[in-house]
C-alpha positions as CSV (number, residue, x, y, z in Angstrom):
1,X,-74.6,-5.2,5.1
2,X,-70.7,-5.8,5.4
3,X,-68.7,-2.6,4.7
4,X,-65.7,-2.1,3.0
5,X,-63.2,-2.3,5.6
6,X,-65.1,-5.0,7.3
7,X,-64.2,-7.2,4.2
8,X,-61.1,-6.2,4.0
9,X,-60.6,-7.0,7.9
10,X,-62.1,-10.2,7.3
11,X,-59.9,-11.4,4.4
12,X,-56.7,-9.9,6.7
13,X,-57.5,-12.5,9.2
14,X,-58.6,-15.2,6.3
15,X,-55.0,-14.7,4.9
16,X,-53.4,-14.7,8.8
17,X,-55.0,-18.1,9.2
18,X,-54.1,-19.5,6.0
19,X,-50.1,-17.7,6.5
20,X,-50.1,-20.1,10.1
21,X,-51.2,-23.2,8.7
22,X,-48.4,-23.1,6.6
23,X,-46.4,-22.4,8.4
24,X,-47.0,-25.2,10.4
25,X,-47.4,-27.6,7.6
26,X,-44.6,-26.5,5.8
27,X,-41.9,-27.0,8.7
28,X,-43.2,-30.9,9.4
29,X,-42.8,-32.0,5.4
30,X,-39.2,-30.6,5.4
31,X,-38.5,-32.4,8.5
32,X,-40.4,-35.6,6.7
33,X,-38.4,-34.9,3.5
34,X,-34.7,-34.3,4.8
35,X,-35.6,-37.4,7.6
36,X,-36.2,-39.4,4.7
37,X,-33.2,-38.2,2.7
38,X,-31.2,-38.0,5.5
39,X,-29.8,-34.9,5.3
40,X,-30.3,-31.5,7.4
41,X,-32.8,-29.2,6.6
42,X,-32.1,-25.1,7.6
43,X,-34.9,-22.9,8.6
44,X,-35.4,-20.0,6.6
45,X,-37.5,-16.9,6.8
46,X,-37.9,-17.4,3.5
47,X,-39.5,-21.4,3.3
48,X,-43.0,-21.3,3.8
49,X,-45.3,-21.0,1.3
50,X,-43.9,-23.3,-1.5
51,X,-43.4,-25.9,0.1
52,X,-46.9,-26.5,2.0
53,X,-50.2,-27.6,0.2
54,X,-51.9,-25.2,-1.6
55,X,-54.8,-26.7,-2.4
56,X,-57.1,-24.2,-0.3
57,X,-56.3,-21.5,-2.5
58,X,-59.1,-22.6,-4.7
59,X,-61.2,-21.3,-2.2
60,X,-59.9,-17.5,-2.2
61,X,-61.7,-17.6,-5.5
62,X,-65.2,-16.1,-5.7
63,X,-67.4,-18.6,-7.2
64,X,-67.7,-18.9,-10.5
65,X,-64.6,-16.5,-11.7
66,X,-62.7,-18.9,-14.0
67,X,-59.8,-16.4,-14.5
68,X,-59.0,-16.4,-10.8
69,X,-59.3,-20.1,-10.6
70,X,-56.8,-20.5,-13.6
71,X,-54.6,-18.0,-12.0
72,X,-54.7,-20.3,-9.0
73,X,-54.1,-23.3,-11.0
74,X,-51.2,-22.0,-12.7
75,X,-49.8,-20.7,-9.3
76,X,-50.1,-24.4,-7.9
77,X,-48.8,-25.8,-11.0
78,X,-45.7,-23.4,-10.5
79,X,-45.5,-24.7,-6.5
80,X,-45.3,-28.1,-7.7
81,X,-42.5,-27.2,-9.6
82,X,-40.4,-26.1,-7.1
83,X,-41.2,-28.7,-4.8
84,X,-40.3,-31.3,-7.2
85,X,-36.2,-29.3,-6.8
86,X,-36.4,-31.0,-3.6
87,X,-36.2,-28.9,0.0
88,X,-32.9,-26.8,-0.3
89,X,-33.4,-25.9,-3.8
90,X,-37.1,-25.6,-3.4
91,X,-36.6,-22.7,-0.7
92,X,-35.6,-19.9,-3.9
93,X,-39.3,-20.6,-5.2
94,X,-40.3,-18.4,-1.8
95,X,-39.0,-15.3,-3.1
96,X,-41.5,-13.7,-5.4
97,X,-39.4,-12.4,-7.7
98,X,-37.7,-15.2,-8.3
99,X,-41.0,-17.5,-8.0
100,X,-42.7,-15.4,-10.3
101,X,-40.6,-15.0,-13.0
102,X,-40.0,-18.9,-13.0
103,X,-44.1,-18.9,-13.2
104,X,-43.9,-16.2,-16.1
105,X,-41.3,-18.3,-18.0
106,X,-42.9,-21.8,-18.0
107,X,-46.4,-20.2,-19.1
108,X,-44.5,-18.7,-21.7
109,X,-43.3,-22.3,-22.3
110,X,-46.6,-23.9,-21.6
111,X,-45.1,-25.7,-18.6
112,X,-43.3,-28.1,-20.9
113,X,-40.8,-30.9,-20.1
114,X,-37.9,-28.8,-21.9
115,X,-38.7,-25.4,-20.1
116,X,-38.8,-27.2,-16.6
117,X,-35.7,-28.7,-17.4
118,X,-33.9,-25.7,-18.4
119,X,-35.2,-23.7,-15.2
120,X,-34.4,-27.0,-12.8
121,X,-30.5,-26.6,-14.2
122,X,-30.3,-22.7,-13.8
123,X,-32.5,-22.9,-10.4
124,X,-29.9,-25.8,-9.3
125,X,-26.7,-24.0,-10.3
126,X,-28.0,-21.2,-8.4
127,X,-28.8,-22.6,-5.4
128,X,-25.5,-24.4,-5.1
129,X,-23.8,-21.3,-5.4
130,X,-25.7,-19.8,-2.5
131,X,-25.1,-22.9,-0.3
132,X,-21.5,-20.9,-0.6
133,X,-22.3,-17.9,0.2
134,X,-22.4,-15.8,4.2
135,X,-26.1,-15.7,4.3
136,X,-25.9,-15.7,8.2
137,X,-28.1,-12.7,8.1
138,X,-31.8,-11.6,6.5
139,X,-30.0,-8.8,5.0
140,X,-27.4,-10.9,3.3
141,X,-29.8,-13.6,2.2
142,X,-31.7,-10.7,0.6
143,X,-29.1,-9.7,-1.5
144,X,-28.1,-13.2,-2.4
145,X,-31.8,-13.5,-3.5
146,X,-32.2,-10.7,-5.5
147,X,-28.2,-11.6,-7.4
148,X,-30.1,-15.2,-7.7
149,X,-33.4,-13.4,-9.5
150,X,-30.8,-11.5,-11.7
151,X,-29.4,-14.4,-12.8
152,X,-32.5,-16.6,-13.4
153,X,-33.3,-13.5,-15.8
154,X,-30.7,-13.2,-17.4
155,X,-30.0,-16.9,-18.1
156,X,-34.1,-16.7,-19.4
157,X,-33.2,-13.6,-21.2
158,X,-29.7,-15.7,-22.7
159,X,-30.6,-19.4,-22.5
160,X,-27.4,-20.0,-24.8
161,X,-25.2,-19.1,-21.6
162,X,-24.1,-22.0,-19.9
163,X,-23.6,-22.4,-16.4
164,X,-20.0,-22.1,-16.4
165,X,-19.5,-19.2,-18.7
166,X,-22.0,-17.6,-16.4
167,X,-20.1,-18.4,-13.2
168,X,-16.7,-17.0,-15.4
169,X,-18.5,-13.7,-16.3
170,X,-20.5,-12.6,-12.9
171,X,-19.3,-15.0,-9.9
């Protein structure tokens, strides 16, 4: 009979595995990608998850619970999303914060064309304005991070704001 701790030992190395393999994965598509684009591509601490398939998280899923499995498709659905920002814009989907409240928003929105669009143009924006910024440390790509969650809220929270009254008011 497997105990407590055993399973939680066991899904410790399950998640170590999976953390590894994309790792791996996720450093030989943005080398495919910016190859193909021609165009350099930074390692971050930050780029791995989002942009490596996700299809085995299916299988974290006891059989049979739906609600997981829906939680999982609206996770990969939200994935997809930031991939399709391309690799440099992409990497702000591997925050949480700032992944998750883009997840909350377009479930809000039912994933539609329009709410993809809007967070595509605020997520773009964004990212530009990091490309600007010293993030030659964790530390300072941290805080550039969490100003970039605080904006993506509060453009969510005022989606009449446009990018360049935004950039007047707090940059």
């Amino acid at each position: 009979m497997m105990i407590k701790r055993d399973f939680y030992h066991l899904g410790g190395k399950i998640c170590l595995f999976f953390s590894i393999l994309l790792i791996f994965s996720c450093n030989n598509e943005d080398v495919e990608y910016s190859d193909s684009k021609n165009e350099a591509v930074q390692p971050s601490p930050y780029n791995h998850f989002i942009t490596s398939p996700v299809d085995q998280l299916y299988q974290l899923c006891p059989t049979g619970d739906m609600a997981c499995q829906n939680d999982m498709s609206l996770t990969i659905q939200t994935v997809d999303f930031f991939k399709s920002l391309g690799p440099k814009n992409s990497l702000l989907g591997s925050y949480n914060t700032i992944f998750y409240t883009a997840r909350k928003y377009l479930l809000e929105h039912e994933f539609s064309d329009e709410a993809q669009l809007f967070l595509s143009d605020k997520l773009s924006f964004l990212a530009e304005w990091n490309k600007t910024q010293d993030n030659s440390t964790p530390e300072k790509q941290i805080e550039k991070l969490e100003f970039i969650h605080s904006s993506l809220q509060y453009f969510i929270d005022n989606p009449a704001t446009t990018n360049e009254q935004f950039k007047e008011l707090f940059m």
